[in-house]
Structure formats: C-alpha cells, structure tokens
C-alpha positions in Angstrom: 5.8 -15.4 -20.2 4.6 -12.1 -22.1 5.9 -8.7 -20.4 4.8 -5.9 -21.5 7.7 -3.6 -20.4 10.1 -5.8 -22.0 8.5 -6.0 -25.8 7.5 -1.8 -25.3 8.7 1.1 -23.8 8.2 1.6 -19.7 5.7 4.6 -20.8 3.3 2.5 -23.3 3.1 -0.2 -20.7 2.2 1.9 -17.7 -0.3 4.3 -19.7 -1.9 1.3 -20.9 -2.2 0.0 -18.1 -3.9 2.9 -16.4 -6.8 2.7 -19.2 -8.3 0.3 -16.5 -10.8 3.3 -14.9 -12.6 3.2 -18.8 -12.9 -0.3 -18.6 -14.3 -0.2 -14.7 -16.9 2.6 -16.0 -18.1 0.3 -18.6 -18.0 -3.1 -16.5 -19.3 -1.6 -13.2 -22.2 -0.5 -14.8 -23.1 -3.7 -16.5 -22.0 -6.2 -13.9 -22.4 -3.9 -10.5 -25.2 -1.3 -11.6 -22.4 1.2 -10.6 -22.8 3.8 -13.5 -20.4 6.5 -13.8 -21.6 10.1 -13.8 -21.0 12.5 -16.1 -18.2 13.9 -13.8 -16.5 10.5 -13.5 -15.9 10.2 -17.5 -14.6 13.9 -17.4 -12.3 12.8 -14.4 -11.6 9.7 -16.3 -10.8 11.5 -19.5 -8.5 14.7 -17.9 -7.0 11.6 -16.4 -5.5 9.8 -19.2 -5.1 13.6 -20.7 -3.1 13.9 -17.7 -0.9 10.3 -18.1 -0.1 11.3 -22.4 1.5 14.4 -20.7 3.0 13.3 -18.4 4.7 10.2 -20.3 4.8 12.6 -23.5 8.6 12.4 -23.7 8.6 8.6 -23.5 6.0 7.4 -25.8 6.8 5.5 -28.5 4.3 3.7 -31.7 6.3 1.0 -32.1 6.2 -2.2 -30.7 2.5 -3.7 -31.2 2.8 -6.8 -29.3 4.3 -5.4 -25.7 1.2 -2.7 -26.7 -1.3 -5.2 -26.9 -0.1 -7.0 -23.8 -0.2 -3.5 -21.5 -4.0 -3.2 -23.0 -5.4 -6.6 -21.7 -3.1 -5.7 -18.2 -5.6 -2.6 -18.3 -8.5 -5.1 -18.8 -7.3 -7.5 -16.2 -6.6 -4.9 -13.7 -10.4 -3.1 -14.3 -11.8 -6.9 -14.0 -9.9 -7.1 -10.8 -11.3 -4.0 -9.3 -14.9 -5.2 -10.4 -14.9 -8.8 -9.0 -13.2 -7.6 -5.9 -15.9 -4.7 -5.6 -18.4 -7.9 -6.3 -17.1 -9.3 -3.0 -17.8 -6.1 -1.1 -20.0 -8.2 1.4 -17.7 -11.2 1.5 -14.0 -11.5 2.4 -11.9 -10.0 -0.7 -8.5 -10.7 1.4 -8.8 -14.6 1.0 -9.2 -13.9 -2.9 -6.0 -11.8 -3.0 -4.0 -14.0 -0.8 -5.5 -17.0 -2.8 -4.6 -15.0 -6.3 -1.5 -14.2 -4.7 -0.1 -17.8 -4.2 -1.4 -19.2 -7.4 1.0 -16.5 -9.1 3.8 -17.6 -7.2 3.6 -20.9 -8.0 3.2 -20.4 -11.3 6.2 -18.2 -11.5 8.2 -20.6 -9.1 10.4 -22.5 -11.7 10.9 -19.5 -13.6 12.9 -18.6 -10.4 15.5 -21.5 -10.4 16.5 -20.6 -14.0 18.5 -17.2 -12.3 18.1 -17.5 -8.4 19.0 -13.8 -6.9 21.8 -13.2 -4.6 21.3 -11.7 -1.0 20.9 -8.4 -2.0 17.9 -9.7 -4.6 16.3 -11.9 -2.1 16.3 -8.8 0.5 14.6 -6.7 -2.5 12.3 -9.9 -2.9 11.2 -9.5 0.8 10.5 -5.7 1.1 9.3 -5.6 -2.2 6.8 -8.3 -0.9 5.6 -6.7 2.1 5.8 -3.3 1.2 4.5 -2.9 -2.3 2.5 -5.5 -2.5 1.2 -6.7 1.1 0.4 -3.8 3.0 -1.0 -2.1 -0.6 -2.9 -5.5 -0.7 -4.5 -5.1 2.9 -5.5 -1.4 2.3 -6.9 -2.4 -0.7 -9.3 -4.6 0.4 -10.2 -2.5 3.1 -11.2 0.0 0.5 -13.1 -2.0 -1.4 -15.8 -2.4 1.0 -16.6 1.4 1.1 -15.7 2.8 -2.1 -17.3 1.7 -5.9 -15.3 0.0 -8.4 -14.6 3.4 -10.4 -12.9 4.7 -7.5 -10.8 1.9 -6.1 -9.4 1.8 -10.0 -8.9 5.8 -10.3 -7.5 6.8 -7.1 -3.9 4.5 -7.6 -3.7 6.0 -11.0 -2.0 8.4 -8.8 0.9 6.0 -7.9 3.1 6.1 -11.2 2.5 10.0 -10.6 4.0 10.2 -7.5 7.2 7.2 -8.8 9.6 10.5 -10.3 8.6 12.7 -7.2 9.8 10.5 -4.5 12.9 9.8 -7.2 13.4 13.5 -7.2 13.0 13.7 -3.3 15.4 11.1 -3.2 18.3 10.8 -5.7 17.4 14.6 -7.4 16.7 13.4 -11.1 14.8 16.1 -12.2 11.6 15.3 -14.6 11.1 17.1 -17.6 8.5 19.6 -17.5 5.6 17.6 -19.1 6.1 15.6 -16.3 5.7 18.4 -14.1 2.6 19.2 -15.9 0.8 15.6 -17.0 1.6 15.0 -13.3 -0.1 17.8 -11.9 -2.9 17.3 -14.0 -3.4 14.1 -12.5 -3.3 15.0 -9.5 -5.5 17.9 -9.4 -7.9 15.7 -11.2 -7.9 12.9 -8.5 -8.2 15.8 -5.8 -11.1 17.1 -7.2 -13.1 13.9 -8.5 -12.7 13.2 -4.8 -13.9 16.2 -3.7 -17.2 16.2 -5.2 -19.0 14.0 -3.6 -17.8 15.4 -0.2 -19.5 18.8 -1.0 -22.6 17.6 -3.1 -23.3 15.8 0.4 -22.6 18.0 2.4 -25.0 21.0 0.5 -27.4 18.3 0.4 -27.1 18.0 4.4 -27.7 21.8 4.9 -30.0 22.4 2.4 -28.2 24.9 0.5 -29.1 23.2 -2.8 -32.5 24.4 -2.7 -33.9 20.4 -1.5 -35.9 20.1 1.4 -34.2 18.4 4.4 -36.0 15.6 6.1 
C-alpha cells in the first residue's frame, strides 16, 4: 500500500495534498456549474503561496514517487469534495460512513501483521472519533450549504493550525516562515470568507449603487 509520507518528506505530502481547492475549481465548474470567481483563484493562489511558505524549510525535490502519490491524494480529496457536494440534496453521511467501512476492511489484515498495544488501540479510538467522526459529521453538514470550492479551501486551514496547538501545547517553536506562510493562510481564508458576507450585505442596503426590490 503506497504512502505518500513514507516515500517523501511530511511537507511534500501535505502541500500536495492541499492542491485539492485547484482541482475543485476546475471540476466544480465542469461537473457542478460551480465556477470560481476571479477572487476564488486569487484566494486559491495566495493560498498555496501561503502553504510553500510555510513548509519552506521542509521541502525537499527528491523523491518522485511519494510526490506523485500526494498529487493524486490532492485529486482524490478535490473529487471527494465534488461528489459529496453532488449529493447536496441527498444523504452525504451514508456515503462517508459507507466509504468509511470499505477502507477498513480493506486495511483490516494489514492490522494483524503488527496489532497495537493498549496505549495504540486507545489512540485508534480517539483518533476515530475525534479526528475523523465528528470532522466527518460537520462535514457533511457543510456540504449542504457551502459550494465545493469552499468545503475544499476552508480545512486548508488545519495543517495551519497542527504547529500552533503544538506550540500551545509542548512549546516547539516554528520557524519564522512558519509564522509567516501560516499567517498568510489564514488571513487568506479570513478574507475569502469574508467577501461574500459584505458583497451581500451592500447588495441588501443598496449601497452598491443597485436598486433594491
């Protein structure tokens, strides 16, 4: 079973990964009639801008297969975003649950080959419920209210926040393109969001110049 973070380093996998909103741009226009604005390729781009900073320290060109691998994740993970946006009107939460158990059968007798101890079976469970169920169940939530482009950018946010809580926690300090890729990021996200929320509400009072009905 190819892993990504095992044939390349952490960074590569992870900012390759997060190349998922440019696929979601491209597919959501083509499969939901979702087209991204010029504002949602310059969030897209400061973005990834954003993630090279932030990883800067940690990138590394070798290593093409583990590369190649985190690139179709991205794929995979922007198709995810677009079929579960597809399901907008339907019930997303069976699909994940259903997607869910396939993937642990499949990875069921790659457990018996190193079974964890008590410690890794306790990791196993909050691990489950915590990063990946209750994530899950918001997800889906979100999906009904938000486009594809946004239920894709928005989490970019999440490997972001990974060294801050590590700070908050155990005080490793990141390096200050961390500091900086990261608060690209999130300044980024905070605004993209942002514009919508304020382009509605001028268009509510009228202070773009439009006539209100």
């Amino acid at each position: 079973m190819l892993q990504p973070n095992k044939l390349t380093t952490a960074a590569n996998a992870i900012l390759l990964q997060y190349t998922a909103p440019v696929y979601v741009a491209i597919f959501g226009a083509w499969l939901l009639k979702e087209k991204a604005k010029l504002y949602d390729w310059g969030a897209i781009i400061l973005t990834i801008g954003g993630m090279i900073l932030f990883f800067m320290d940690s990138l590394d060109t070798s290593g093409f297969m583990g590369n190649a691998c985190a690139l179709l994740s991205g794929v995979s993970f922007a198709l995810f975003a677009v079929f579960m946006r597809m399901q907008k009107d339907g019930s997303p939460l069976e699909t994940v649950l259903l997607g869910n158990l396939l993937t642990a059968l499949i990875g069921l007798p790659f457990l018996f080959g190193d079974l964890p101890d008590a410690k890794g079976w306790a990791g196993l469970v909050l691990l489950g419920v915590f990063q990946l169920g209750l994530p899950y169940i918001f997800y889906v939530k979100a999906v009904k209210h938000l486009t594809a482009l946004e239920i894709i950018l928005i989490p970019v946010i999440e490997p972001v926040l990974n060294p801050v809580l590590v700070f908050l926690t155990i005080g490793e300090v990141p390096g200050t393109m961390a500091f900086a890729g990261g608060a690209v990021v999130l300044a980024v996200i905070t605004a993209w969001c942002c514009i919508p929320v304020i382009r509605s509400r001028r268009m509510k009072s009228g202070t773009d110049g439009s006539m209100k009905p």
